[in-house]
matplotlib code that plots the C-alpha trace (Angstrom):
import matplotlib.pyplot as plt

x = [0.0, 1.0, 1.7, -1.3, -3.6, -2.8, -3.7, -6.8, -7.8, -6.9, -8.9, -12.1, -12.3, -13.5, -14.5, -17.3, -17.1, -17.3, -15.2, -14.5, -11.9, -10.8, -8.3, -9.4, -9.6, -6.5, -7.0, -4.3, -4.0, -2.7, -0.7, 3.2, 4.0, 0.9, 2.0, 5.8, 4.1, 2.1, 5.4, 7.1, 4.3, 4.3, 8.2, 8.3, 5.1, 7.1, 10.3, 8.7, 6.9, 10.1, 11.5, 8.5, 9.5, 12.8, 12.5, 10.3, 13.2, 15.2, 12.9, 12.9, 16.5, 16.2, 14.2, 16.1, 19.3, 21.4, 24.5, 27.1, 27.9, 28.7, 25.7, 23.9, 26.1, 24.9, 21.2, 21.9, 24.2, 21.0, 18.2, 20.3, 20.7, 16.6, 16.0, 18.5]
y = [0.0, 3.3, 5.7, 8.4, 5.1, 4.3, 7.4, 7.9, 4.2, 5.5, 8.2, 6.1, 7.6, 5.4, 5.5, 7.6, 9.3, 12.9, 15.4, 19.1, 21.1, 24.1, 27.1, 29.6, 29.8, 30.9, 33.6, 32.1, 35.6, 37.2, 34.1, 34.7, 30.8, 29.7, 32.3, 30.9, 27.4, 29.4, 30.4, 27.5, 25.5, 27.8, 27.4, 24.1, 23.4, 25.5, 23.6, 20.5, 22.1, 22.9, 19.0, 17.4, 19.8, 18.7, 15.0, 15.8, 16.9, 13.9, 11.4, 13.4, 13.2, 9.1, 8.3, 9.9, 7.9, 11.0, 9.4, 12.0, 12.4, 16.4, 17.1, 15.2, 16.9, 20.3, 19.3, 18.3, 21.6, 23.9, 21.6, 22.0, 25.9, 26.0, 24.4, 26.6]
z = [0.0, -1.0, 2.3, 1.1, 1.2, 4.7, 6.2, 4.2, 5.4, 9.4, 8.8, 8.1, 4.6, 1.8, -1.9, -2.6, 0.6, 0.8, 2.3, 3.4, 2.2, 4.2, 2.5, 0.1, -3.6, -5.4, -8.6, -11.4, -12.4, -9.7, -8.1, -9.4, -8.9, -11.4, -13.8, -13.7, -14.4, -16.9, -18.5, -18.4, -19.7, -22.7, -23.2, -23.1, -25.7, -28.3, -27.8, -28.6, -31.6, -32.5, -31.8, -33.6, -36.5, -36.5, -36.1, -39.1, -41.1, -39.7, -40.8, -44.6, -44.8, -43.4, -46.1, -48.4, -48.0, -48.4, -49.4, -48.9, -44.9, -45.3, -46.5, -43.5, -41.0, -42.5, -42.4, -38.4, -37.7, -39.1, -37.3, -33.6, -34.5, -35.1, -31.6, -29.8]

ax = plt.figure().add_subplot(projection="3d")
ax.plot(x, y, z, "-o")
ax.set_aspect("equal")
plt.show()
């Protein structure tokens, strides 16, 4: 058993059973730590836009069979610059 399930089983609380919660409601506009989340959220969706983009481009130049290595190493140097 996990520890949380312990304690709730102590308490006398089952399934379906309701209870009270006491604090107040937060506003996400005027809490600083939900807007930092807010921001990192945002930052880290457009980085993987931009890694799904390139492993697009990676998967072009697979199929591909680019034969010479140079030009492979250029298409890699130009996809790392567009993630960075």
């Amino acid at each position: 058993m996990k520890e949380d399930e312990l304690v709730r089983l102590e308490a006398g609380i089952k399934n379906n059973s309701k209870i009270m919660l006491l604090g107040r409601k937060t506003d996400p506009a005027q809490d600083e730590c939900l807007k930092k989340l807010d921001d990192i959220s945002e930052s880290t969706n457009t980085i993987e836009r931009k890694i799904k983009k390139i492993e697009q481009e990676l998967e072009g130049i697979e199929k591909e069979n680019f034969g010479c290595i140079k030009l492979s190493f250029e298409a890699s140097t130009l996809m790392t610059q567009q993630l960075l």
